[in-house]
C-alpha positions in Angstrom: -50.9 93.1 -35.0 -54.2 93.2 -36.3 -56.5 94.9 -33.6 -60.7 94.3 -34.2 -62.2 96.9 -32.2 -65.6 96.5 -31.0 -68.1 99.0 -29.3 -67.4 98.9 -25.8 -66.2 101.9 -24.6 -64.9 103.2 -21.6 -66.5 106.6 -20.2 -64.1 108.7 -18.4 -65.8 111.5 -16.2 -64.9 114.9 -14.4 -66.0 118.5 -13.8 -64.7 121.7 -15.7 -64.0 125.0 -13.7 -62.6 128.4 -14.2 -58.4 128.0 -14.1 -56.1 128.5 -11.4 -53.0 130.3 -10.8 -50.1 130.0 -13.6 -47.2 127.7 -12.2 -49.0 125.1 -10.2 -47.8 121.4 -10.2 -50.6 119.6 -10.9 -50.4 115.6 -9.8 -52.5 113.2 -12.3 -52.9 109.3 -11.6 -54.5 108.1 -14.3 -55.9 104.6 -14.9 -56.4 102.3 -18.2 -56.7 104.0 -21.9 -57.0 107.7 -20.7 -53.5 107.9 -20.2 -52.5 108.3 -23.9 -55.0 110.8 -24.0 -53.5 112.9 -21.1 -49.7 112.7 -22.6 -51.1 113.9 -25.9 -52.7 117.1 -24.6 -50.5 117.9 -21.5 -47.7 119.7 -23.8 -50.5 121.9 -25.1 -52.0 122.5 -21.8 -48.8 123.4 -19.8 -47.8 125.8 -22.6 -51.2 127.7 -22.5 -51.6 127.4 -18.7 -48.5 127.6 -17.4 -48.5 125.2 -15.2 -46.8 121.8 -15.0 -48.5 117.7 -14.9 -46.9 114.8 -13.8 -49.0 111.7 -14.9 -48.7 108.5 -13.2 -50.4 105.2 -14.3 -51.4 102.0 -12.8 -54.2 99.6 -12.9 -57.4 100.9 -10.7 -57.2 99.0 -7.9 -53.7 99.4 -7.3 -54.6 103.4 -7.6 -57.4 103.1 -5.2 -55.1 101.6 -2.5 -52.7 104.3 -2.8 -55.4 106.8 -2.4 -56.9 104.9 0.8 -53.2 104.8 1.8 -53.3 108.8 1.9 -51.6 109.4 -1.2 -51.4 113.0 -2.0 -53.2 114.0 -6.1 -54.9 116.5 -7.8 -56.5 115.0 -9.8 -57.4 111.0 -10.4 -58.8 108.6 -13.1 -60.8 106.1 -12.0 -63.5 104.0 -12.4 -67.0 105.8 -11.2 -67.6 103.1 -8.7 -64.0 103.5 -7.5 -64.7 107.0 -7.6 -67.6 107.0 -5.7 -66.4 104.5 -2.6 -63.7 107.2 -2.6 -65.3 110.1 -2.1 -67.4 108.3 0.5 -64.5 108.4 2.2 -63.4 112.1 1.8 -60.8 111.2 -0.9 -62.8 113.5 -3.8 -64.1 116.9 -4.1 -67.9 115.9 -4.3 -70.0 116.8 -7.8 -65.9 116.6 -9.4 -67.3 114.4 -12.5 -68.4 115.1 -15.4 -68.9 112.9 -19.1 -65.3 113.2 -20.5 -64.7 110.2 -23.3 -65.3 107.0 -24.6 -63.1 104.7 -25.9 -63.9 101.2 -28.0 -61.3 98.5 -26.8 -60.9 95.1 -28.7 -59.6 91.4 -29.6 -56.3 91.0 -30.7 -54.7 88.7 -32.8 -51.4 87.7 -34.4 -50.4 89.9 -38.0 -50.7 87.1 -40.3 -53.5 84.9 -38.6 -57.0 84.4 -39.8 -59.1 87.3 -37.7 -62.2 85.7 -35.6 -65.9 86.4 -36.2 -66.8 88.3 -33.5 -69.6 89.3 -35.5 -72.7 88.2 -32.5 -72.4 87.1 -29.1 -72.6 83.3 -30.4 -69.9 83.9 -32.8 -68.0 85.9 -30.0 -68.5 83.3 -28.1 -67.4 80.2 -30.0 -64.1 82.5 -30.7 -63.1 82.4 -27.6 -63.8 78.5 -26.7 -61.8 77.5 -30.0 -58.5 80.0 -29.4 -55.6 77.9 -27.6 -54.9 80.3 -25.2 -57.0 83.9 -24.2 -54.7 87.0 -22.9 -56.5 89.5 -20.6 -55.4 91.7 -17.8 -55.1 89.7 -14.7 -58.2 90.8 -12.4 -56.2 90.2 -9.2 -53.8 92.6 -10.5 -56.9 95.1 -9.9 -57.1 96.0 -13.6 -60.6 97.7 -14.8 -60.1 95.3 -17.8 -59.3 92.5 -16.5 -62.2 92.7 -13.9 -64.6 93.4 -16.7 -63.5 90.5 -19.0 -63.7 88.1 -16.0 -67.5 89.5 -15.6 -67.9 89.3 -19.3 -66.6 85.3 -18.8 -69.0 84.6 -16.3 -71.9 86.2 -18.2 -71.3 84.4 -21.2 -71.7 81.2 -19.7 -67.8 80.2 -20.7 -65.6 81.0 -17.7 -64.8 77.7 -17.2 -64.0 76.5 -20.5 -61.6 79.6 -21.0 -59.9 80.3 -17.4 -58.1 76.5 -17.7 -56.5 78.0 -21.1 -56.0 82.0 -19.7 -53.0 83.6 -19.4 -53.4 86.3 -17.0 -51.3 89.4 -17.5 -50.5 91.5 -14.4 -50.3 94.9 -16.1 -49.5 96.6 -19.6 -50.7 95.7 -23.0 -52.8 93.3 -23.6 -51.6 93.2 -27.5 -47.7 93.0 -26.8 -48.2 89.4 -25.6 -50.4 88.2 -28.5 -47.2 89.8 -30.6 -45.2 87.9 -28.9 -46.7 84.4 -29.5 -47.7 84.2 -26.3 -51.4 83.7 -26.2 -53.4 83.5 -29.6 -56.1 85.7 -28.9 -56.2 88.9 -26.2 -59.1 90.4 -25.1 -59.8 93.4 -23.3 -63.6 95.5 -22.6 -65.7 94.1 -25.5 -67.9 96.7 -27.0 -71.4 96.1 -27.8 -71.9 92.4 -26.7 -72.8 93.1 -23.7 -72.3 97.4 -22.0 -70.2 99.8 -21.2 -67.3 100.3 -19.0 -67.2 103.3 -17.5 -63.9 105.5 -16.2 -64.8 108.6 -14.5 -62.2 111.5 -12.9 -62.4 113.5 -10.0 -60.6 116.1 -8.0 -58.5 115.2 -4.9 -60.5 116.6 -1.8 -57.3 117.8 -0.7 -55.6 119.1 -3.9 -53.2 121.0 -3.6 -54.0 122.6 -7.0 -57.5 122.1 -7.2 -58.1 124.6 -9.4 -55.4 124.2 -11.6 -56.6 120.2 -12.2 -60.5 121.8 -12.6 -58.4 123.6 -15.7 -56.9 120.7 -17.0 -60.2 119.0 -16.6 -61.8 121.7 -18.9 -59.2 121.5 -21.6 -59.8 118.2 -22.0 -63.1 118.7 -22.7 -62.4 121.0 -25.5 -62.4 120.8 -29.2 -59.1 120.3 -29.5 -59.7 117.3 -27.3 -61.9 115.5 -29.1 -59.6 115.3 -31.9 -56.8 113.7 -29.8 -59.7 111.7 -28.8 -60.5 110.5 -32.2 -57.0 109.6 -33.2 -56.7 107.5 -30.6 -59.8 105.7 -30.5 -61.7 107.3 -28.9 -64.9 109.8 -29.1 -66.3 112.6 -26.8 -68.5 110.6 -24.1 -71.1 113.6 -25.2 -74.0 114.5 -22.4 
């Protein structure tokens, strides 16, 4: 497939702190892009530290009604204004955020097709209303994605030209369908035309190893980081 990344990025946030005790379980539920990131530098970060992460991933809303629910985590990657209903609600350690990454997401298309100008807005814009059919996360399925591109839609001024021709994907990637033949064009945050979506972390309020996930917190803001960072994508969020 021939991916054409754009400049909308996606912030993640969290705090750093001092480590915990060696041989804590740490519990990480992880929304959108990040994850890659996580399962990259996890192996490194339970061999230095000791202690052990389970990641588990799923789209932002569906996260944020398992955490409502009572769901027990150390440590969770949301959006900032899922973040911050949250810990409205007692669900986060408050001041647990901090400028982590930023990754630049983009339209797919088919290996082998011609590859859209998506060169300005217009140009965007005109690529969209002439594809047969547009992929994007499904924003009932409560994906951050698929809620922006829905925004990005209405913004534009096309929504209703381009939902009649949609195919709405409940979870997963994006890319897989457009493979597959089954949409021509997928879309997912789009860089610079319009802002930035923003992820953001923060510490359960009632961690059970809240320092330990303050420690995997700090490693991933590290140097070593930032190179995982880059190979996938992505680049350190900075201040």
């Amino acid at each position: 497939m021939r991916i054409v990344l754009l400049g909308l990025a996606m912030v993640v946030m969290a705090a750093g702190a001092p480590r915990g005790a060696a041989g804590a379980e740490i519990k990480v539920l992880s929304a959108g892009a990040f994850k890659q990131v996580l399962l990259a530098l996890v192996p490194d970060f339970e061999r230095t530290s000791g202690h052990k992460v389970t990641v588990e991933n799923d789209t932002v809303g569906a996260l944020t009604k398992r955490i409502e629910a009572g769901e027990a985590f150390d440590l969770a990657v949301l959006t900032p204004k899922a973040v911050d209903d949250l810990a409205k609600e007692g669900k986060f350690v408050p001041g647990s955020r901090a400028n982590l990454a930023r990754v630049g997401v983009g339209v797919v298309v088919k290996d082998g097709t011609p590859k859209p100008d998506i060169s300005s807005v217009a140009a965007f814009k005109q690529a969209l209303l002439a594809a047969k059919s547009v992929a994007y996360i499904d924003p009932a399925a409560g994906g951050s994605s698929g809620i922006y591109v829905a925004g990005l839609l209405d913004k534009l001024g096309i929504a209703g030209e381009v939902k009649p021709k949609a195919k709405l994907i409940p979870g997963g990637a994006v890319a897989e369908h457009v493979a597959k033949g089954e949409a021509e064009l997928g879309i997912h945050q789009i860089s610079e035309i319009l802002n930035y979506t923003v992820y953001a972390a923060g510490v359960g309020a009632h961690a059970k190893e809240g320092d330990a996930a303050k420690a995997l917190i700090k490693a991933l803001s590290g140097l070593a980081a930032a190179e995982v960072l880059k190979s996938k994508g992505m680049e350190p969020a900075g201040s």
